[in-house]
Structure formats: C-alpha cells, structure tokens
VEXMI-657754 format. One record per residue (C-alpha): x negated, y, z. Coordinates in steps of 0.5 Angstrom, whole numbers, plus 2048, in hexadecimal, padded with zeros to 3 digits. Each point is the difference from the previous one (the first is absolute). Layout:
! residues N
XYZ;...
***
This chain:
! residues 715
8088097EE;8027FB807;7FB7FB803;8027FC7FC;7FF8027FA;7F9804802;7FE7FA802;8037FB7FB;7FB7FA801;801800807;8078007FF;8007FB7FB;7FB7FB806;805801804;8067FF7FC;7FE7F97FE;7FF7FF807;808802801;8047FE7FB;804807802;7FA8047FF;80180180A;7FA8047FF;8008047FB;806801801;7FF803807;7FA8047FE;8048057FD;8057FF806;7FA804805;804807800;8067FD802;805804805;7FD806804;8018077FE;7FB8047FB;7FB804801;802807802;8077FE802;804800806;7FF7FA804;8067FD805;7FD7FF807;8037F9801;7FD7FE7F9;7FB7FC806;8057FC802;8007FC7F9;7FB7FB7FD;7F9800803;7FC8007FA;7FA7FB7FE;7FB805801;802800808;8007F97FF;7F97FF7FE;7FE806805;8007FB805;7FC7FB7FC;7FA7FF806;8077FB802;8027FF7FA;8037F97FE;7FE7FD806;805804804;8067FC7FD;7FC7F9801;800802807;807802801;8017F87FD;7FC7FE805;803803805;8077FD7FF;8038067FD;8017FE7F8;807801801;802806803;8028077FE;7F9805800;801805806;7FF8067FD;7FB803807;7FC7F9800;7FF8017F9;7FC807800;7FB7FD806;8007FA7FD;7FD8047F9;7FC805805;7F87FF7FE;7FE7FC806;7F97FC802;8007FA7FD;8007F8804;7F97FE800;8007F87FC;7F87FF802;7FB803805;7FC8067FC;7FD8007FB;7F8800801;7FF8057F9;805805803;7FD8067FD;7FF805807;806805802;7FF8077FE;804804806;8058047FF;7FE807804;806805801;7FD8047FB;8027FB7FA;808800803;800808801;7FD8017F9;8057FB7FC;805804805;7FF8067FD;7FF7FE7F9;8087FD802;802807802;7FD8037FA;8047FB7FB;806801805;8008087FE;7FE7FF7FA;8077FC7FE;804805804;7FD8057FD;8017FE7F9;8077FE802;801808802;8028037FA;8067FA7FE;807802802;8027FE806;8037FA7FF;7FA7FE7FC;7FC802805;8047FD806;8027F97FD;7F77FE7FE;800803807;8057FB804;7FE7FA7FA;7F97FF801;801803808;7FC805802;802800807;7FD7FA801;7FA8017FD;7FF806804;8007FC807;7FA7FB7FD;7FC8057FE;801803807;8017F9804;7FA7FE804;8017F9800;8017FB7F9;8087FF7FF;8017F97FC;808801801;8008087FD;7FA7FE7FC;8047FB7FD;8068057FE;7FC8047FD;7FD7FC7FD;8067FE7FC;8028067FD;7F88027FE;8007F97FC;8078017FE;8027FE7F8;804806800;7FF8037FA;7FC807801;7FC7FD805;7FA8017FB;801807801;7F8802801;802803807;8027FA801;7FB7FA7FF;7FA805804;805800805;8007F9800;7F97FF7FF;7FE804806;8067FE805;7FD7F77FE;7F9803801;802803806;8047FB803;7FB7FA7FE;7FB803805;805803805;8027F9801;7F97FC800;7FD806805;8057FE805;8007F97FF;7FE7FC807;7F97FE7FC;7FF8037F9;7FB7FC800;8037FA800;8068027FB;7FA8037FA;7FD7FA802;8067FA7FE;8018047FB;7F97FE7FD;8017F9802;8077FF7FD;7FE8037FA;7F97FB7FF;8047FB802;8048017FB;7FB8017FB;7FD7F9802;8077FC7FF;8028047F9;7F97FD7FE;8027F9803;8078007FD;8008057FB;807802803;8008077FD;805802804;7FA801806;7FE8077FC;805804801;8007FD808;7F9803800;8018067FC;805803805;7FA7FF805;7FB8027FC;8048077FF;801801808;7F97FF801;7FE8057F9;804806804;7FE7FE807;7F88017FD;7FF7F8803;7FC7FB7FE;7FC8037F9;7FD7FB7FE;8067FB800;8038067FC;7FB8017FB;8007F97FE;8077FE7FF;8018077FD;7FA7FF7FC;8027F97FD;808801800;8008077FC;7FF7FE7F9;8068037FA;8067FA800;8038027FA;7FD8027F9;8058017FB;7FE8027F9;8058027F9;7FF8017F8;8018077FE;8057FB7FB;8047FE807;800807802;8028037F9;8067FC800;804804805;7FE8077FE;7FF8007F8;8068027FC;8028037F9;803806801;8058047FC;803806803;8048067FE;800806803;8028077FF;7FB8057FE;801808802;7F98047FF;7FD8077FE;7FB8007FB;7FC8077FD;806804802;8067FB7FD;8057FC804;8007F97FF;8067FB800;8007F97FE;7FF7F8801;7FA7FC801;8007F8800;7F97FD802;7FE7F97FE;7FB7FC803;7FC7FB806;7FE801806;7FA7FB802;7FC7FF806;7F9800801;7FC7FE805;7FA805802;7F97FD804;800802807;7FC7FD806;805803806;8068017FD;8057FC7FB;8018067FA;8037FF7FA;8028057F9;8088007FE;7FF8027F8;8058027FC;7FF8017F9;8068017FC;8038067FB;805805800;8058027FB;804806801;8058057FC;800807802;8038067FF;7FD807802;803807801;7FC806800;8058077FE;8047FE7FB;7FB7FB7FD;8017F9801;7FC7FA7FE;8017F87FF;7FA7FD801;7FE7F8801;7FA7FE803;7FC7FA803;7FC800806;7FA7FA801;8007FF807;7FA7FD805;801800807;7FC7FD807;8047FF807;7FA7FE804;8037FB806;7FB7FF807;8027FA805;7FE7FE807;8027FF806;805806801;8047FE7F9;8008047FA;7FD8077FD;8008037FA;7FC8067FC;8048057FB;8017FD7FA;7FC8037FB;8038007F8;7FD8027F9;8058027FB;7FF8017F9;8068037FC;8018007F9;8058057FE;8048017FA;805807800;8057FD7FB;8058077FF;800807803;806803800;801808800;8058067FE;7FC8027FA;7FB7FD7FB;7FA805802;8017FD807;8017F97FE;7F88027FC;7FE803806;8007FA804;7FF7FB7FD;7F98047FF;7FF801807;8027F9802;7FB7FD7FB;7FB805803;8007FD807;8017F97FE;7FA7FE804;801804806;8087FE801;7FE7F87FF;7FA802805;806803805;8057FA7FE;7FA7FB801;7FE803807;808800802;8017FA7FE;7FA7FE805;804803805;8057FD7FF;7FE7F9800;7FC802805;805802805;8047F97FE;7FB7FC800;7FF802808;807800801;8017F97FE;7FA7FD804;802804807;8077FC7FF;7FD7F97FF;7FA802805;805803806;8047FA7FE;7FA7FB801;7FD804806;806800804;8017F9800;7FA7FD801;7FF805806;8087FE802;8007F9800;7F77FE800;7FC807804;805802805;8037F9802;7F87FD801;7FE806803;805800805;7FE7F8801;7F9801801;7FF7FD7F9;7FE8047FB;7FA7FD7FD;7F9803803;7FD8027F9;8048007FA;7FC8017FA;8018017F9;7FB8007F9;8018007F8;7FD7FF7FB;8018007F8;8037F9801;8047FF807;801803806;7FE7FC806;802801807;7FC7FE807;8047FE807;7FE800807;8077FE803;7FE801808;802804806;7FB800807;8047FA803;7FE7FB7F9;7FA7FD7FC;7FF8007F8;7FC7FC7FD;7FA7FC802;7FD7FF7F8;8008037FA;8067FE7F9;7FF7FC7FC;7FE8017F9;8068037FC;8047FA7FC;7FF8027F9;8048037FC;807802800;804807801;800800807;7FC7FC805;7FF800808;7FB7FE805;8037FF807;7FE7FF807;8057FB804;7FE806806;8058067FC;8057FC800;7FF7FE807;7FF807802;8068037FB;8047FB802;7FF803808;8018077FE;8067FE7FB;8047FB804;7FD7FF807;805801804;8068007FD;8067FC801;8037FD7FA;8077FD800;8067FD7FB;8038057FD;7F98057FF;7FD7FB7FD;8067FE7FB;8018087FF;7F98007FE;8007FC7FB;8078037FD;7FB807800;7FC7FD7FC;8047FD7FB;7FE7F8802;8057FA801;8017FE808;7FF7F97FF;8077FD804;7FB7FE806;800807802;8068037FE;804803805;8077FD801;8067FF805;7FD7F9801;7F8801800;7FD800806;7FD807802;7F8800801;7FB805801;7F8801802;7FA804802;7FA8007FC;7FB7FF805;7FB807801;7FA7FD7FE;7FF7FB7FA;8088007FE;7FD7FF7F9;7FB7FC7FD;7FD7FC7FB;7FA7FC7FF;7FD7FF7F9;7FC7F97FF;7FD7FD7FC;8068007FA;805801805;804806805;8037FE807;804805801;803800808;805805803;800800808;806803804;8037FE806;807804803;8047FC7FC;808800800;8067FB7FE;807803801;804806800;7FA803805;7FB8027FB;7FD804805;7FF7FB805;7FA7FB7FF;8027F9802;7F97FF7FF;7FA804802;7FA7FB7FF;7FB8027F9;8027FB7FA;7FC7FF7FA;8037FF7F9;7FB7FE7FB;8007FD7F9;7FA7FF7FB;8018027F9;7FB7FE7FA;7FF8037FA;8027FB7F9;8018047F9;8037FC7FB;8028017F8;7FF806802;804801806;7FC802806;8047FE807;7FE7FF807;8037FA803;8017FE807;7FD7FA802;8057FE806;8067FD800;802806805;7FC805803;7FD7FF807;803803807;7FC7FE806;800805807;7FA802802;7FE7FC805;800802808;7FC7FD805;8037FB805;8068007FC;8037F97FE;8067FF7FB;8048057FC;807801803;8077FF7FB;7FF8077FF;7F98017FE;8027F97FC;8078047FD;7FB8067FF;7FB7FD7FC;8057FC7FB;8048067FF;7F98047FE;7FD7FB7FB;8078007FC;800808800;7F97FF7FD;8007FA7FC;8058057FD;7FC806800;7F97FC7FF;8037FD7F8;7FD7FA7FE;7FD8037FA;7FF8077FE;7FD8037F9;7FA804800;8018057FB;806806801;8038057FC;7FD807801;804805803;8038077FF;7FD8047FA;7FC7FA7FE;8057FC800;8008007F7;7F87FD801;8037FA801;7FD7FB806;7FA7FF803;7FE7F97FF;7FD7FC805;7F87FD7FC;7FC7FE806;800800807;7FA7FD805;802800807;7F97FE803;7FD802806;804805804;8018047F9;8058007FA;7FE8027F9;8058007FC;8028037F8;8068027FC;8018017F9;8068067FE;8047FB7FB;8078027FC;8067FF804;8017FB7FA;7FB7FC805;804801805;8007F9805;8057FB801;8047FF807;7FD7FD804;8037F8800;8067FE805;7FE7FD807;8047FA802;803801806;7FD7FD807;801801807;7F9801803;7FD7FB804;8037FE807;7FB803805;8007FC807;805800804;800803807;8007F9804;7FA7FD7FC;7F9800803;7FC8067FE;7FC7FF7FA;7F9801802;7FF8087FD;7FA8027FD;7F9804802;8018077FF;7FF806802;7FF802808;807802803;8018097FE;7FF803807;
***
C-alpha cells in the first residue's frame, strides 16, 4: 500500500497536474537510498546528498536565501560547500520595517530554561546509546558514526550556540535515511531542536529584538496574504510561528493563527462496495485431511467451496471491519482403528468471521472464530471377520453424534487456523508497505499527519487527516458539504497538499534521468520532450523546501504552481546555473462530456516566471535560456488535457475504475466523487496535442517588462 495508493485521490490531483503523475510518483520515492533501520551504517554515507528535511530544517531563511544569492551576483557560480552550511545557519532575520507596535512583550529566556532543555538533551542522548547497546558492534558503531554522537556530545556540553556544528548535526538528525524513525531517534531529534532553539535565542545579541521580528514578519505576512491572497505567504509565516511555539514567545499571536489555521484538510470516505472489490473472493480449496477421532485415525481429502465477503463494522475511533467466510466442505475419509477401517464421506457447513481494526499504525486482526456443522455418512467398514465387521458398525452408529460433534469442532480449528494464516499473509503484506513506503519515510520528514482517524459504519468507511507539522498551518474553515453519490469521494483543503508536498518533496533534487526512471517504474510512456538521449540537453532541479507544491482550488478550476530554483542545463546536472526561485503554473477546469470527465489546461503553455528580487533589473541570457528550458519540461510534464477518472490498482484491479462524477473546486476546497465502473467503461486516451514550441520569452537585451506586485522579498 504505497502513498500512492493510500491516498489514491491525492494522487489522482496530483496526477492530473503532471501528466507523468512527478508527484505521486515521488510520494512513493520518500524511503529512497539510507540503510535500514537496525543495520550498519557506512560513516561516509554523510557525504552523500542532503536531504529535503535538512533543507526545510533551515526554513526560517528558506527560499529567500537563493533570491539573495541572485541578488548578490552570485547565480553562476558552483555552491561552496563552507558557505553553504553557515548560509543554512538559523540566523536573525533583516529588519524590512521598524517594529511593529503589537509586538507581543519578550518572555526572557533565564539560564534555568536552557539548563533544563540541556538535560532533557542529555537524557535523550543516553536513551539512544542505551538502546543502541545490545545491537552488535558494527550496528552499534555505524548508528553511532551516522547520526555523530560525538558532536552531539560537544553541544550539549558547549556554552556558547554553535551554527556551524549546529548545522552538521543538523544534517544528519534530519537525514532522509531510511531508519532515521527509529523512536530513539526522533526524541533525540525533538530535544536537540529544542535545545538548540533556545540556546541560540538566549545568546542572541537582543533576544528581544529576534522574537520580536519574528512576530512582526509573521504579521506582516499575514496581512499581505489577506491582500494578495499569495498563499504561498502561509508556510513563510508558519515556519516563524513554530520557532516562536518552541521558544514559548508571542501566545497570543500563536493561539490565534494556530486556532484559526488547524481545522482536518483532508476527508475521505469509501462504500463498503469499493472496499469489498479488493477483499471478497470465491473460494475453492483442497487440502489434505489427518486427524484422530473417538480413537480412530483419520486419513482423507477435503475440498471447500465458497465466498468471503467483507462487512463493515460500526465504530467512532477506529475503521473495523467482518471477513466472513460461508461455504461447504466435502471430504472422503478413511479411518484406521486395530484391524477396523471405515470409509466415510462427510459434508461440513462453515461459517466463520476475522474481525480487522485500522487506524493510524495499520492493521490488526482478532482470532478468526468458525462454526462447523458436519454431516457424516459411514459408507463401509471393513474388518478380518463378519462379527467385528457387526460389532462396528454397532458402535459407529452409536456415536454418530459425538464423532460429528468431534469432526465439527476439528473442522473449526481447522478453518480457524486457516483463516488466521491467510490474514496474517495479506495483513504483514499491507502493513509493511504502508510502514515502508508511507509511516516510516514521513516520520523521517517530519510529515506524518498530526491526527489520523478512522471510523465505520454499516455503509462506508471514512477517514479524517490533519496533515501539519509545528512548522505548518491547516485549514482555516470547515469541507464542504460531500458530492452526492459515488463509491469514492474527497473533500480536500489546498493546505494538505501544501504541507504534504514540503514533507515529500521539499527539498529534493529532480534531474533527467530520475525523472524518466520514474515513469518507466511506474509503467507510463516518456513523452519524447523528457526522454533522455545522446542529443537531449541534461537538466535538473530543486524543489523549493517551502511551498514546492501548490494548488489552489477556484471557483471550477485548479491552479497548480510548482516553485524550484538550482536549475542545470548540461552535463553538470549538480551544478545550478541558475539559483533564483522560478514558479511554474498552469490552470486546470473541470469539463465532463458524453460521459468523459477530463481536466483540460487552459494555456497554451504552462507559465514560468523567477520570483521577483528587490533592485534587480532584466534577466540575463541564462535566466532567459533557463526558463525557456523549464517551460518546455513542463509543457511536457503539465499535459494539455488529463482524464479524471483512473483505474484501480493491485488487488482491486478487477472492480474496474473509478469514474469521475462530479468535482467542485470552491473556496480553497475540493470535493469531488467517483464511481466503481467495469473495466468495459474503461476511458479513451487522452486525444494527441499538437506540436508546439512555447512562447519566446523576452530576450536579455530588451527593456525590463515591468514585474508584478507580490509578496516582500524572503529574508
């Protein structure tokens, strides 16, 4: 159960905005490379990639840093590895504006608050090393030389706030290793932030001044969203709000964006038909029988006959559902006893339940329990002589009863035991792949949902998301009213797909060939603008660590932007030629039509536009070159038209697709409804684009278009 099919409507969203499925592609990508948890880790597995967590680790700075790299002149030059580290440092912010006048007063931070974190650092510390004990050696000396002890060690021993080991240990707290959501891990993660946070305030030339410009950045975001409506301003202002919610700063300011950006995003909600697609199933099994009954040994063949159907259960904090298996076993026996053997035909009715529980860990089951009733007929016995032959058949007839009693209770262990095997198989099956490729990698990212809940009843199962870390805001308004009808329906908030798209992307660095990989691991054609060939140019980017994925949802339509910057052209696919924020976008509307439901892009091309630097004048040839190179990935990535419905996947894959029966993009929420169709329904391909060439954009020696109002520059 990958990302991509748990949450099957987000990726069918995200789909639709790349052609390809990039996102719900690289959902399931969140455990690459890293060792697992448990074994040996290389000590120079530091030197490889950083991660997007240590990427949005630094968030403070965030995506103004490589808008003041621009500014600086500096777009063309290879990152240096030094400079990189204390540019990612938490440091105070530039003041835009004098402070302001509802600047909450500064709470000091005394030495007995940092002593106290400190200890609660030391104790985490010990905690992991203590756990780490009983591992072998090399287990134990690889976590160690990983996630570097040593260093951790020499800051909770440090007097004085560090940026530059604080950055180091940073990285490899915030790795995207797989393991990293090891427990021990993650609170040693929770305290060291905590520690660090006020560490580096306490020693602050003013923390006075520092906690108060992060209240007055964080307002004055708030107040150009509410102008502007740039939604991208929330995670901006989230990532200030979280460093003021550990720092104990500014509660008021706190408590009302936290109280009105903190409402569920994501409502999700499946008929038992839906459901019951993927699990019901006839059964026809044979199996060899070996039992002992009243004394006599049992010898034969048993072949069951019949349907497991799935029931949902009612409950308010849990999904909980019925596997109930009715069928009928016919068995041929022969039974030994001395020099008596009897041949026996029998026919076994058989009812039993497996009772499922999900919630936010997976799956769990209770023993199956069956009730058997057999119905035995004794066809022969055989025996040395006529009066033992006599004799037998006698007794046999008087404890009919009791041995259809035995056979019965036999059979209910049987079935029992059966039935518990089968379901441990699909339930380790289905639990290690969402803890693989869903818990686990969003742990590691700090993305896991905050609350997960799941409930029954007789008809569907629904499901209720608050997708958010400390550093995010949900959503400020209830969902909408459901769409009416359909086997599957979702009501979603554009702030999930904001935050997932930080915790599964932010930060990450797509090129070429990983992007032309993914879709050949998932089965889809590259369209020939991203097929990597001994002529194509090589390009790659990074997915910004804050808002690398939005959609807005308007009256009928969705505006998807992706904003990235660090982009490559050439052989040097690690070396950004250029380094300043770009947003790419591209509006979608919802048309359904003889029965075809598609969304259709409703430019020409999608639009890629840098993210405006203060005093700076035109573009240079390379941004120009950069840009005309992006909005052709795109075009090629964003197509001009994209069914709404798809196919279900895996073990549901015979229920057909789900087909697309209404959508309301309204007010920053998305309802939509499908309905299960056979595969006879199954939905055209998607008719050829024309060939084109995207608009020229402005050329470098042409005056400076004047650029739009938005957003303040990122400190």
């Amino acid at each position: 159960m990958s990302i991509r099919n748990w949450f099957a409507v987000i990726v069918t969203l995200l789909s639709m905005a790349f052609g390809c499925g990039l996102v719900s592609i690289a959902f399931p990508q969140l455990a690459r490379g890293g060792a697992a948890a448990g074994q040996p880790l290389a000590a120079d597995d530091s030197t490889q990639d950083a991660s997007g967590k240590e990427a949005a680790a630094s968030k403070v700075e965030g995506n103004g840093q490589a808008a003041e790299a621009e500014a600086a002149g500096q777009e063309g030059k290879a990152a240096d590895p030094a400079q990189g580290e204390a540019s990612s440092a938490k440091v105070p912010l530039p003041v835009e504006a004098p402070p302001r006048p509802d600047r909450e007063p500064y709470r000091p931070i005394d030495s007995t608050e940092v002593e106290r974190a400190r200890r609660t650092l030391r104790e985490r510390l010990d905690g992991f090393l203590q756990r780490l004990s009983s591992d072998p050696a090399p287990v134990r000396d690889g976590w160690k030389r990983f996630v570097q002890t040593d260093l951790i060690e020499s800051a909770v021993g440090a007097a004085q706030f560090d940026s530059k080991l604080n950055q180091t240990i940073r990285k490899r707290l915030f790795s995207d290793k797989a393991g990293m959501e090891f427990t021990p891990v993650l609170a040693l993660r929770r305290a060291y932030e905590d520690f660090a946070e006020l560490q580096e305030v306490a020693g602050a030339e003013s923390p006075a001044d520092l906690v108060g410009r992060l209240q007055d950045e964080a307002r004055t975001r708030m107040e150009t969203l509410e102008a502007t409506g740039a939604n991208y301003e929330l995670s901006e202002i989230g990532t200030r709000i979280g460093r003021l919610r550990r720092l104990k700063q500014a509660p008021k300011l706190v408590e009302s964006l936290d109280s009105r950006f903190s409402r569920e995003n994501l409502f999700v909600r499946a008929t038992q038909r839906l459901i019951a697609a993927g699990v019901e199933q006839d059964v026809d099994e044979s199996s060899a029988v070996t039992d002992s009954i009243l004394g006599v040994s049992v010898i034969g063949d048993a072949r069951l006959r019949g349907r497991v159907t799935l029931g949902m259960v009612p409950s308010e904090d849990r999904g909980r559902f019925e596997l109930l298996l009715n069928g009928k076993a016919l068995s041929s026996s022969t039974g030994y006893r001395g020099s008596v053997t009897l041949f026996s035909t029998s026919t076994t009715a058989v009812m039993a339940r497996k009772t499922l529980e999900l919630d936010e860990r997976g799956l769990t089951g209770d023993p199956a329990v069956a009730a058997c009733s057999t119905d035995n007929s004794l066809n022969d016995i055989a025996a040395k002589c006529c009066l033992i032959e006599r004799i037998a058949w006698k007794r046999a007839q008087q404890s009919q009863g009791q041995a259809e009693a035995l056979a019965s209770a036999s059979a209910e262990r049987r079935i029992e035991s059966r039935m518990d095997a089968r379901a441990a198989d699909l339930m380790a099956n289905a639990n290690k792949s969402y803890q693989d490729n869903v818990r686990k990698p969003l742990l590691r990212r700090d993305g896991f949902p905050q609350a997960l809940k799941f409930q029954t009843t007789t008809e569907h199962l629904l499901g209720r998301l608050l997708q958010r870390n400390n550093g995010q805001l949900a959503a400020p308004t209830d969902p909408p009213a459901p769409v009416e009808g359909g086997d599957l329906s979702v009501r979603i908030h554009e702030s999930y797909v904001r935050n997932m798209g930080e915790s599964a992307v932010g930060g990450y660095r797509l090129t070429d060939v990983e992007l032309e990989k993914l879709y050949k691991d998932n089965g889809r054609e590259v369209p020939e603008e991203l097929q990597v060939t001994d002529t194509s140019t090589r390009w790659g980017f990074t997915f910004a660590p804050l808002s690398p994925i939005e959609i807005k949802f308007r009256e009928n339509q969705l505006l998807i932007t992706v904003t990235a910057s660090e982009f490559a052209s050439g052989e040097r696919t690690d070396r950004p030629d250029v380094r300043r924020l770009m947003r790419i976008s591209a509006t979608y509307k919802f048309e359904q039509a003889n029965g075809i439901a598609e969304f259709v892009r409703q430019e020409d091309y999608p639009s890629t536009e840098y993210v405006p630097v203060p005093g700076r004048g035109r573009e240079s040839l390379r941004e120009v070159t950069v840009k005309r190179l992006m909005a052709r990935k795109f075009n090629a990535m964003l197509k001009k038209r994209l069914p709404a419905s798809f196919a279900l996947p895996g073990r549901w894959a015979a229920g057909g697709q789900l087909v697309a029966k209404g959508c309301v993009p309204a007010s920053e929420w998305l309802s939509m409804a499908w309905e299960m169709a056979p595969l006879a329904a199954v939905m055209p391909p998607a008719k050829p684009e024309p060939a084109q060439e995207p608009a020229k954009p402005e050329t470098a020696q042409e005056p400076a278009k004047p650029e739009p109002a938005q957003e303040p520059a990122k400190p």
